[in-house]
C-alpha positions in Angstrom: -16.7 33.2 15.9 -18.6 30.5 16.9 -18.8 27.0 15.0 -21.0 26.2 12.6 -23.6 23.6 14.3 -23.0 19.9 13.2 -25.1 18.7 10.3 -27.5 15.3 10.6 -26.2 12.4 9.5 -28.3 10.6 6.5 -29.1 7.6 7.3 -29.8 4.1 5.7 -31.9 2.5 8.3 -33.1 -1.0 7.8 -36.3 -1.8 10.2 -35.3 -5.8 10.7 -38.9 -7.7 11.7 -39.0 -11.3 12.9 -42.5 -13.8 13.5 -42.1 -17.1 14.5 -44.6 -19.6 14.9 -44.6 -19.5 18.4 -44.8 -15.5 18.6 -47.9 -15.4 16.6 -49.5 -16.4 19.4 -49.2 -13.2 20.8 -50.6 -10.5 19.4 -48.2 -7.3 20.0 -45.5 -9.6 18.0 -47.1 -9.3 14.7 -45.9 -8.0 11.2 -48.0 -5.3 11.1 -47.3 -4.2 14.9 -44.0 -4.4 14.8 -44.1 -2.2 11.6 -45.9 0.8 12.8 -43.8 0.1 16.2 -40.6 0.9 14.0 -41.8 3.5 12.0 -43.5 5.7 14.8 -39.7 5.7 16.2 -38.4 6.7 13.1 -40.4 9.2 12.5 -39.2 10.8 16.1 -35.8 10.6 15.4 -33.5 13.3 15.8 -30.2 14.3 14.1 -31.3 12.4 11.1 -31.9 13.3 7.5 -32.5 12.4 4.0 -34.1 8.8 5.5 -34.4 5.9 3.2 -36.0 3.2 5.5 -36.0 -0.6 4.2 -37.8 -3.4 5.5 -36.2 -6.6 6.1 -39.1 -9.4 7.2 -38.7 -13.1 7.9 -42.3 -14.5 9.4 -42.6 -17.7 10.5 -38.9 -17.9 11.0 -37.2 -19.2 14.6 -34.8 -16.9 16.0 -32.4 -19.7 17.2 -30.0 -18.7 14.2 -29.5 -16.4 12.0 -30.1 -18.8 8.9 -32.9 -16.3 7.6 -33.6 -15.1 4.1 -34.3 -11.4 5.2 -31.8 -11.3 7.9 -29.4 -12.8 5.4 -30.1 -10.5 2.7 -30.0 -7.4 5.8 -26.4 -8.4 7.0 -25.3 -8.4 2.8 -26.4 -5.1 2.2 -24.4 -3.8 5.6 -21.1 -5.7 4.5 -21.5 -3.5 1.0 -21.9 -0.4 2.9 -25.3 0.1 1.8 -26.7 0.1 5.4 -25.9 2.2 8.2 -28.8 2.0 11.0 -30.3 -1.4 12.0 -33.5 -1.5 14.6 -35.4 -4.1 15.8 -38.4 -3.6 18.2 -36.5 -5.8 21.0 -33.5 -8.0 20.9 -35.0 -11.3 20.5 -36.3 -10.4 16.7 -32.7 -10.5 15.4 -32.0 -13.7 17.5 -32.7 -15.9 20.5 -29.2 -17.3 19.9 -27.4 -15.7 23.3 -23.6 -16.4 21.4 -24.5 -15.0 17.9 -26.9 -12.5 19.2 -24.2 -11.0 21.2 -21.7 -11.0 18.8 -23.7 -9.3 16.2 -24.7 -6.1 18.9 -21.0 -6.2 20.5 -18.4 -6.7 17.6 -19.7 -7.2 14.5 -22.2 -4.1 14.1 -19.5 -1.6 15.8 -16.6 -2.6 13.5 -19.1 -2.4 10.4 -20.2 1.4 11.9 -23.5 0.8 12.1 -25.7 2.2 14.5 -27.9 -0.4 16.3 -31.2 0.2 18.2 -33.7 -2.5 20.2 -36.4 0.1 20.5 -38.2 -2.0 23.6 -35.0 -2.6 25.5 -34.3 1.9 25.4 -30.7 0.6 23.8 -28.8 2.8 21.4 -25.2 1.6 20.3 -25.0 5.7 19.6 -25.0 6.6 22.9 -22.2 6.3 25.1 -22.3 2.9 27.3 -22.9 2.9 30.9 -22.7 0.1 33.1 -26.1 -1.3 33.0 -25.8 -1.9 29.2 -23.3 -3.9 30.0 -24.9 -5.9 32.7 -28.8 -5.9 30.9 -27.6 -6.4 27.4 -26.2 -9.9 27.8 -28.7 -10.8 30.5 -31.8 -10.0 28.1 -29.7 -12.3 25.4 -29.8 -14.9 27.7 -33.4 -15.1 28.9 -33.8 -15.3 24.8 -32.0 -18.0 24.3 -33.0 -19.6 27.6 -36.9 -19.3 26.4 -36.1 -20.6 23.1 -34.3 -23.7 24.8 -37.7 -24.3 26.8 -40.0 -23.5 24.3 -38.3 -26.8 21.8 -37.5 -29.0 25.5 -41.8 -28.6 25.4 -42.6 -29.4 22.1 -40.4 -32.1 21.7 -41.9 -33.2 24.7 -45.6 -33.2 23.1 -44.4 -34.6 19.9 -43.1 -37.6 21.4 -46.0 -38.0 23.8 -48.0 -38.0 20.5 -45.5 -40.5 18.6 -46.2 -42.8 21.8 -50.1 -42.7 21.3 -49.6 -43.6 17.6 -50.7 -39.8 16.5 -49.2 -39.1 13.2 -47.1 -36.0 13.2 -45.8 -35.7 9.9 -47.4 -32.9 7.7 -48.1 -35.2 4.9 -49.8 -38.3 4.9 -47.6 -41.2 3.1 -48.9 -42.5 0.0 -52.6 -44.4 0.5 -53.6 -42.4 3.0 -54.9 -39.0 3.6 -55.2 -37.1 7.4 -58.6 -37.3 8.9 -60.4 -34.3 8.1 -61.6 -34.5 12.1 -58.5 -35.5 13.6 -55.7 -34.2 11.6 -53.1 -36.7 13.5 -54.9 -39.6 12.1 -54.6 -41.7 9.0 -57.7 -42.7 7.0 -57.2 -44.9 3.5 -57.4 -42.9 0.6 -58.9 -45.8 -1.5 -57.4 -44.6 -5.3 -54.1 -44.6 -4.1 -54.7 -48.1 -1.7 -55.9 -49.6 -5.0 -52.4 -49.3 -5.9 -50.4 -50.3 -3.0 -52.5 -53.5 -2.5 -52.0 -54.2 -6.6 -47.9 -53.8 -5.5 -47.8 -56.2 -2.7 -49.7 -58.6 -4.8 -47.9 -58.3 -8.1 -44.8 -58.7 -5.7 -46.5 -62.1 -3.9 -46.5 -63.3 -7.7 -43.0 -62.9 -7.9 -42.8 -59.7 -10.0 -39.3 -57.5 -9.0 -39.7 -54.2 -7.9 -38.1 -52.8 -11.4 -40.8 -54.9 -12.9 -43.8 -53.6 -10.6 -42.2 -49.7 -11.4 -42.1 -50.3 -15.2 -45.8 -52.2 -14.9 -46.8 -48.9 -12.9 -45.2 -46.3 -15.3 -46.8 -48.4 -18.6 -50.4 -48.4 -17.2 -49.5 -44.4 -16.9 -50.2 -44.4 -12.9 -49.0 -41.4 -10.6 -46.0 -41.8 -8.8 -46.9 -40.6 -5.1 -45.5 -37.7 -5.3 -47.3 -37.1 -8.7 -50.3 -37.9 -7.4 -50.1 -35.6 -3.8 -49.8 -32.7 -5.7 -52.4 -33.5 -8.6 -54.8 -33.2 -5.1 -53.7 -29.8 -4.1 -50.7 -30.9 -1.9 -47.4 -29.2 -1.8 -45.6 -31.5 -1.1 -42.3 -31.8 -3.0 -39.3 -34.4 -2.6 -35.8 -34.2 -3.4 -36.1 -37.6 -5.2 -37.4 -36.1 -7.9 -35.5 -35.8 -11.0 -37.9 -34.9 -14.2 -40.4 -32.7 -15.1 -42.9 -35.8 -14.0 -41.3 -38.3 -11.1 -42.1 -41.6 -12.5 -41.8 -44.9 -10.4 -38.4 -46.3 -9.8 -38.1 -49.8 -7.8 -36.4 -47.8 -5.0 -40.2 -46.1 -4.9 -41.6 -49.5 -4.8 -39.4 -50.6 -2.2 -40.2 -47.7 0.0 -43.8 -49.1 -0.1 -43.2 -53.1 0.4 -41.0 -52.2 3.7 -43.2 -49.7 5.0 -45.1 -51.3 8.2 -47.6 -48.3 8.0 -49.4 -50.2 5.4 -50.1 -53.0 7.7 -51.6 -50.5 10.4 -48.2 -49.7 12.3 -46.9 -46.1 12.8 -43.5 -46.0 12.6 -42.1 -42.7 13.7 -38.7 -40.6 15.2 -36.2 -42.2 12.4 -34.8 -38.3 12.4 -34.2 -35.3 14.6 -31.7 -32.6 15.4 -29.0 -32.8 17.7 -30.9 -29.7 19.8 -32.9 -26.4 19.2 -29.5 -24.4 17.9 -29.1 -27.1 15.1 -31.2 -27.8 12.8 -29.5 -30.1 10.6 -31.6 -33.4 10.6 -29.3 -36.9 11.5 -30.6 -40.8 11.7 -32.1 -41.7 14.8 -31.1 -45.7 15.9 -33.5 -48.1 14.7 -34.1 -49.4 18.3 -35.0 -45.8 19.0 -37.3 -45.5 16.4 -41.3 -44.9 18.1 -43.2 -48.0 16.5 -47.2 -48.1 17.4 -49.2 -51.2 16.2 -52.6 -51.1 15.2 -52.6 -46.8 15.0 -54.8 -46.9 11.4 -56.5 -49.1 9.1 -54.4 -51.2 7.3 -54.4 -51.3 3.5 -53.0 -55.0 3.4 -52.8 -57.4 6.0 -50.3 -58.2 8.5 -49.9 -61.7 6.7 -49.5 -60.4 2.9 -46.5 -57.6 4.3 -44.8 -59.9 6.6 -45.0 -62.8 3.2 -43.5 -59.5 1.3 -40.9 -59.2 3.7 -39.8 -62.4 3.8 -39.7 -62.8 -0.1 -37.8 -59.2 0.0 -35.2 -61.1 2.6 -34.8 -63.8 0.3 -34.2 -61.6 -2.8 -31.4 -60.2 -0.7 -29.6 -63.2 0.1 -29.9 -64.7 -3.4 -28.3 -61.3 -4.3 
């Protein structure tokens, strides 16, 4: 008597989908590809039934880590058991990190049981390994990671050839300005907000202390900068921000009297990451820092900040 045929495994599959800024650019990477991409190959599957097919997506994330909400939440549900079958259209969507890429398709997904498929690289952890997996798996990691590496070596490139030409770079404008509406890189005074920065180098001139100025500010019930970004449709938001409403603080106004950007220079490159893996931010050496005279307008002149400055250097040594 022969034996009864096997029966198909059921299957949790999880269709994991990845769009960085960089791979919008191309057109086969998007969302929606990628999406039919996955399903069309589930739908041809064989062996499987009783399918429940999730979607995990993180768009506009890098793939340099795996410090993603939906790959975060993806790997949670496979440590409960709730996941069996993970694909990806190739291997770079879960990661361009060669170490942690690797790991994940060699250790970690085996000892969990789950089945792993890169639908554009024809791999299959559930079927049996020959030798040119082992060869083209790693060797496709590291052309990942390798692009990734040159793909941040060339922007940081540009953005420091922009920091150099006295470009502004940051997405927000600091307070008293606003981003040219032709060139988004330049600075252009926004005059309700200069009104007030000129009225705090000259209260300070008149020997006012920046607690005073900040309580002066809050009584004539004036915006805080961040207040007053989003009040024009920014979204900007700060950590500094402790109430329902940030009000000024003298550390607020001292952010202002010390800043040389009100004076027309660009100061810029105070932070950066140690490289494309990390992404933790750390203090760049002041003698490092990208300074670039004479980049904007100024909304006070170079006499009335350097007078502040001096009177701020004195305040300090009475101290």
């Amino acid at each position: 008597m022969s034996a009864p045929p096997s029966s198909p495994i059921p299957y949790v599959i999880a269709l994991y989908i990845r769009l960085s800024t960089e791979d919008s650019k191309v057109g086969s990477f998007s969302i929606e590809n990628q999406k039919n991409a996955l399903h069309q190959y589930v739908d041809a599957m064989e062996g499987v039934k009783n399918v429940e097919v999730l979607e995990f997506i993180d768009n506009g994330y890098s793939g340099t880590n795996f410090e993603r909400p939906a790959v975060q939440e993806l790997l949670d549900q496979m440590r409960e058991g709730k996941i069996n079958c993970i694909i990806v259209k190739d291997f770079s969507r879960l990661g361009r990190n060669f170490i942690e890429t690797g790991k994940y398709i060699e250790k970690i997904f085996p000892f969990m049981g789950v089945r792993f498929i890169s639908v554009n690289d024809d791999y299959d952890s559930a079927r049996p390994r020959t030798s040119s997996d082992n060869l083209i798996v790693p060797v496709k990691n590291l052309m990942n990671d390798a692009y990734c590496r040159d793909i941040s070596i060339k922007i940081r490139s540009h953005l420091d050839i922009k920091r150099k030409k006295g470009q502004c770079i940051a997405p927000f404008a600091v307070y008293g300005y606003q981003k040219d509406e032709e060139n988004k890189n330049h600075l252009v005074i926004d005059e309700e907000p200069a009104a007030v920065v000129r009225e705090i180098f000259k209260k300070k001139l008149e020997g006012y202390s920046a607690q005073a100025i900040a309580d002066w500010l809050n009584g004539e019930d004036i915006l805080s900068p961040m207040e007053y970004k989003q009040a024009q449709g920014s979204r900007y938001a700060s950590a500094f921000k402790k109430n329902d409403r940030a009000s000024w603080t003298a550390v607020a106004v001292f952010r202002i009297l010390k800043n040389p950007v009100y004076m027309g220079t660009l100061v810029q490159g105070k932070r950066s990451t140690p490289n494309y893996k990390v992404k933790k931010l750390f203090d760049v050496p002041e003698e490092k820092w990208v300074r670039v005279p004479d980049s904007h307008e100024p909304i006070v002149s170079r006499e009335t900040f350097e007078s502040v400055a001096a009177l701020l250097m004195s305040d300090t040594r009475t101290a």
